[in-house]
N, C-alpha and C positions, 0 to 999 in steps of 0.2 A: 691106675687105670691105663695110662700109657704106655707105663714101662714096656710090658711085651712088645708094644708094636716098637718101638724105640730099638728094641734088642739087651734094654739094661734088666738088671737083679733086681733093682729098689729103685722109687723114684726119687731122683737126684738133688730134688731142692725140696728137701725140707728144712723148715725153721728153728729144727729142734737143733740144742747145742750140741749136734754130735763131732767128739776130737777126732773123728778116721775123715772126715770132710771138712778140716781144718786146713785152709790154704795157708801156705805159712809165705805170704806175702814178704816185703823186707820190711814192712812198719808191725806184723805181727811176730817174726823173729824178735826184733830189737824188744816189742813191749814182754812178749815171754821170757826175754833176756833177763830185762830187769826185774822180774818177778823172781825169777832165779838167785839174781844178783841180791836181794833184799832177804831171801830166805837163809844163806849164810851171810849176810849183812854185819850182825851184831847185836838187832833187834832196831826197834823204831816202826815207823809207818811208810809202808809204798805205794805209793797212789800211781793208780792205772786209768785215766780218764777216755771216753770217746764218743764219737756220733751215736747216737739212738742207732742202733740194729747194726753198729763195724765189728762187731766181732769180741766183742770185750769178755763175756760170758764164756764163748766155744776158748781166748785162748787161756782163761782161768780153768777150765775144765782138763786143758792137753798141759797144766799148770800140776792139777793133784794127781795127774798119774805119773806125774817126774818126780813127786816128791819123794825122798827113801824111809824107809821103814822105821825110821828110829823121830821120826817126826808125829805129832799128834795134831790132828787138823777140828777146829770148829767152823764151819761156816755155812753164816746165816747171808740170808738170800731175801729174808723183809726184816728188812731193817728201821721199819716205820712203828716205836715201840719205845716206851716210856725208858724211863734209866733202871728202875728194878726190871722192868722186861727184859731188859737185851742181858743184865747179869744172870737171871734165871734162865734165859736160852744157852751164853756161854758155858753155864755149870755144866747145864743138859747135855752140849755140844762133846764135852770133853767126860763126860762121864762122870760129872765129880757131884755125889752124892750131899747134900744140902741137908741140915737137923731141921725139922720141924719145930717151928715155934711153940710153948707153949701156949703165952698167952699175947694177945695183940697182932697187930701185921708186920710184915717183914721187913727189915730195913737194907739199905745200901751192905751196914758192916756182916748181915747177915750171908752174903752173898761172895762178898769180896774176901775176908778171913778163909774160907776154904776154896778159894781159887788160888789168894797166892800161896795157900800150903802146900798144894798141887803144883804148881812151877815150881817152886821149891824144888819137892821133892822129883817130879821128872825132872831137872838139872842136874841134880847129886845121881841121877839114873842115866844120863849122860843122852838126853833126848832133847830136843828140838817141840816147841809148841806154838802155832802158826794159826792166829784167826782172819781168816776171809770174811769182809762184808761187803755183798753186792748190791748193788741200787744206792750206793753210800750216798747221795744227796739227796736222799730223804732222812737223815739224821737230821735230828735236833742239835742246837748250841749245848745243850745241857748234857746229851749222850753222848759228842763228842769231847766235851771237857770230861766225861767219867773214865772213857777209852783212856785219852793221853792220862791221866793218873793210873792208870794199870800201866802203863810200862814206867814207870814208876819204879817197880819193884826190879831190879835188877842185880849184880855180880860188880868186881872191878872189872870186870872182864866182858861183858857183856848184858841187854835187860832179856829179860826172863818172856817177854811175850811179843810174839813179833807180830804187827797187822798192816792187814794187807787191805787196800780203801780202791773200790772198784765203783765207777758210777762216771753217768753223762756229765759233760761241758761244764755244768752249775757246778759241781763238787770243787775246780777252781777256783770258782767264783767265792764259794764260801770260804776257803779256804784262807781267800788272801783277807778277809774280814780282819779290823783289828785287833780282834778280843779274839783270835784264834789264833794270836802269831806264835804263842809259844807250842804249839799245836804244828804247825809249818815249819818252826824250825826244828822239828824232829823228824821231819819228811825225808830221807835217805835218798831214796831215788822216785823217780816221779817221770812220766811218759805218757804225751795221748796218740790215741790210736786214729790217725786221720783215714779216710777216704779211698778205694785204689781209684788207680788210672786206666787210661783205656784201655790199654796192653795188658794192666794187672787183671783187669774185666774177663778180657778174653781168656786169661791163663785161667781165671778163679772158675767159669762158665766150662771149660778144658776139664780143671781138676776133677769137678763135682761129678762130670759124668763118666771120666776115666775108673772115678771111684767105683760107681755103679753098675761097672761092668761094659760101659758102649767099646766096641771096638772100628766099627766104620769110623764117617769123618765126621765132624763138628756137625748139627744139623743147622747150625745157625748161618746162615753167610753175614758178609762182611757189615755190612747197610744195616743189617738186622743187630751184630752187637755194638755196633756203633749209637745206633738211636736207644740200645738198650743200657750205653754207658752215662749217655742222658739224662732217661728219664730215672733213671735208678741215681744218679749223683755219685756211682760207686760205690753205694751201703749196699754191703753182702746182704743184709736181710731182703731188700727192696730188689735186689736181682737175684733171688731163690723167687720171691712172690711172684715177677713179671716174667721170669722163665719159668716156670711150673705151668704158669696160665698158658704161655704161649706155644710149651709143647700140649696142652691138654688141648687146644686148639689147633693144631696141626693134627691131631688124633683123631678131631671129629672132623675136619676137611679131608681127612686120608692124604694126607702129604707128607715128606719126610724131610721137606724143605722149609723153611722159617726163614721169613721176610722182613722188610720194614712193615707192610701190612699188616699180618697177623700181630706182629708186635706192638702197632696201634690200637688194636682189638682187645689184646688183651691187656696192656693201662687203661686204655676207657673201664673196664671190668674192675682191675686192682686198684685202681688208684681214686675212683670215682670222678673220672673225668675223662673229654675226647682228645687224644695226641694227633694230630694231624699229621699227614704224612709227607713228608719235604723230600723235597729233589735235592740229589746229594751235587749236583754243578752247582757250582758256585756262580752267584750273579756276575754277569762280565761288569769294573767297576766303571762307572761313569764320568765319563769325562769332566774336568773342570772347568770351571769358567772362565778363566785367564784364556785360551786355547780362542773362545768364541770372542772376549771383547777384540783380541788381535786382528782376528781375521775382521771382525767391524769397521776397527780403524783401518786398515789396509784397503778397505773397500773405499771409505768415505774419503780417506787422501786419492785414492785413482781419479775417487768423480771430482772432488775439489782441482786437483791436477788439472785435468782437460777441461773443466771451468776456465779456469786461470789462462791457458793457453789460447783459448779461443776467443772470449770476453773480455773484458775489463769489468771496473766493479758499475758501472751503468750500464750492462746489458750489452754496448756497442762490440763492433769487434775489435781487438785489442790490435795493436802496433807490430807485434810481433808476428801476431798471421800475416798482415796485408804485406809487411815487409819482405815478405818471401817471393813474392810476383809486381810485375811492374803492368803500369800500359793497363789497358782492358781484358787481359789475359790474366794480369793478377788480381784484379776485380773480380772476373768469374770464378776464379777460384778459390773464392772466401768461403762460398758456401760450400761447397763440396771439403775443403779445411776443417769446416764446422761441421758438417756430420762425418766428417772420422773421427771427430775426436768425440763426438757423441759414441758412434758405433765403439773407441776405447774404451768407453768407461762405461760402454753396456756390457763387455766382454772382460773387465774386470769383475766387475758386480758379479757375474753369469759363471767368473772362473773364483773367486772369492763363493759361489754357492754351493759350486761342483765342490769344492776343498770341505766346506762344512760338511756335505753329504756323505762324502769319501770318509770321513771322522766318526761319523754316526750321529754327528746333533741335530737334533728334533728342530722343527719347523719354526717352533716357538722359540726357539737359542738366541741368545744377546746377539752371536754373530750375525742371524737373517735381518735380524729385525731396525738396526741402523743404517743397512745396505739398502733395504726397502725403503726407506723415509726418505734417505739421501736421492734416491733416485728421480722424483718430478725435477731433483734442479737440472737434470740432462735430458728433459722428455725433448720430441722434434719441437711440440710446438715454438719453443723457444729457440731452439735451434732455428727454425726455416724462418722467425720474425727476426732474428738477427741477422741472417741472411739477407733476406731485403732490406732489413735497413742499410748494410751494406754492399747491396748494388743498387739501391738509391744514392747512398752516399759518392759512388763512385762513376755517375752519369754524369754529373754539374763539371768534373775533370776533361772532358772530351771536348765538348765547345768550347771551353776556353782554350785548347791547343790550336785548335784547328786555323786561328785568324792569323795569329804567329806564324802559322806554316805555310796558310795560301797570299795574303799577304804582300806584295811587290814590295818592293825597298825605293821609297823616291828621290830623289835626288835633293 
């Protein structure tokens, strides 16, 4: 439906296994390698495992057009099938014509006697015979022990039937069961096919439409294959499904553009669920809290400091102010002592605030919040009552000089 507006031949993401839209990633190189690898082998079993919808199917497919003509291929594709079943499909597979029972049902040896006379004889014909089975972890315990006894039949030289074991994650799993080891150890080569990356995304997203004929530019931008590396996990199937939707949606917007929006649009659609759409800046990160108790303590020794300087631990004024001035001159100037050193450690507190603010911490930060408490010990009113107490304390000094000084000296 899109394609024309697009400018492509065919629309580019379909699901179907076709090998001309096979990206040949470097995880699908290596697993067609070893498909390769296992087909002059010697014979035994290749297990090809991977994610639900990475590709496993398309590279079996770009698999039986490399194979050369002197090879005979069976392969089943439902593999969910008793043990006479999959031997009456193999006959089917390869051609090989089965006597009719006279009387009764069919057994195992009916089945297997004109198979391996058929390997047989294609080996002495100097041919190759290769059975694929896809979806392999829906085999049975019992139809995989029937398989490993077909290769069974072999040469010194080599066994007679080579198979090829294709199927998701579980097919490992069963694999490594006990009562299958000797089934595993006939495993030749073995490969799963993981996931691409985002870069692989964008290339695979490239190829598909390269194939289909686009020659302008990508219609994706950058935002858009990004959130679509995402939501797709990088399974090829899942990013044909989400890019189909999202140019079919571009189609009915009339745009040639594709966003992180429509590509939220269209997972809510494919996936049956809403993607939200995220701003691609990153959150600036947040300051720790070491940074704010410092600045606390910094605040709380300034005010304790000019405590200390001005006070003593009863309130009065300490030795060290009054020491500074003599006479009724350094009396007056206790209290004026006493509020600079208040005004200090207001203007610490005040540059310990400014310092948090300049950092970006919030009001509520460990740093505000201990500089705030600390602060009634330096409010005035303590200030100006320490004050008076000391120029009360320093009036009762002047009468007593004064009789000293007026005074005659008698004889």
């Amino acid at each position: 439906m899109y394609a024309q507006f697009f400018g492509l031949n065919q629309e580019p993401f379909s699901i179907a296994p076709d090998p001309r839209y096979l990206f040949m990633s470097r995880r699908h190189r290596e697993a067609l390698a070893h498909l390769l690898y296992g087909l002059n082998g010697g014979g035994g079993f290749v297990l090809l495992s991977g994610e639900i919808g990475a590709g496993k199917t398309t590279v079996c497919r770009c698999f039986l057009e490399q194979i050369p003509k002197n090879c005979n291929v069976a392969y089943i594709f439902n593999p969910k099938l008793t043990v006479l079943e999959l031997l009456k499909s193999i006959c089917d597979e390869f051609g090989i014509a089965v006597a009719p029972q006279a009387s009764g049902p069919a057994t195992v040896k009916d089945y297997t006697d004109p198979l391996n006379e058929f390997l047989l004889k294609t080996h002495a014909a100097g041919q190759n015979n290769v059975l694929i089975i896809d979806e392999a972890q829906m085999l049975s315990a019992d139809v995989l022990e029937q398989l490993r006894l077909l290769t069974n039949l072999e040469t010194t030289e080599r066994k007679l039937l080579q198979i090829i074991l294709i199927g998701q994650p579980e097919l490992r799993t069963m694999l490594a069961r006990p009562e299958l080891e000797q089934l595993a150890q006939r495993v030749i080569a073995r490969f799963h096919l993981k996931a691409l990356s985002e870069p692989e995304t964008r290339q695979y997203i490239q190829h598909r439409l390269s194939v289909s004929g686009m020659t302008r530019s990508l219609p994706f931008d950058r935002d858009a294959v990004e959130r679509i590396h995402q939501l797709s996990r990088g399974i090829p199937r899942r990013i044909n499904l989400l890019c189909d939707r999202a140019m079919l949606g571009a189609y009915a917007r009339g745009t040639h553009r594709i966003g992180r929006e429509i590509i939220a649009k269209a997972a809510a659609e494919v996936f049956g669920r809403t993607e939200p759409v995220r701003n691609r800046k990153k959150a600036r990160p947040q300051r720790t809290g070491w940074l704010a108790v410092g600045l606390a303590l910094v605040a709380i020794a300034a005010l304790y400091a000019g405590y200390v300087l001005i006070f003593d631990r009863g309130g009065r004024p300490s030795t060290a102010a009054l020491a500074t001035s003599t006479g009724a001159s350094g009396a007056a100037s206790a209290p004026s002592a006493a509020a600079s050193a208040v005004a200090a450690t207001r203007a610490a507190a005040s540059a310990a605030s400014s310092v948090s603010a300049a950092l970006g911490l919030s009001a509520s930060a460990p740093a505000t919040t201990p500089a705030t408490k600390a602060a009634p010990a330096a409010k005035p009113p303590v200030a100006s009552t320490a004050a008076g107490t000391s120029a009360s304390a320093a009036r009762p000094a002047a009468p007593a000089a004064r009789p000293n000084a007026s005074s005659p000296t008698r004889p």
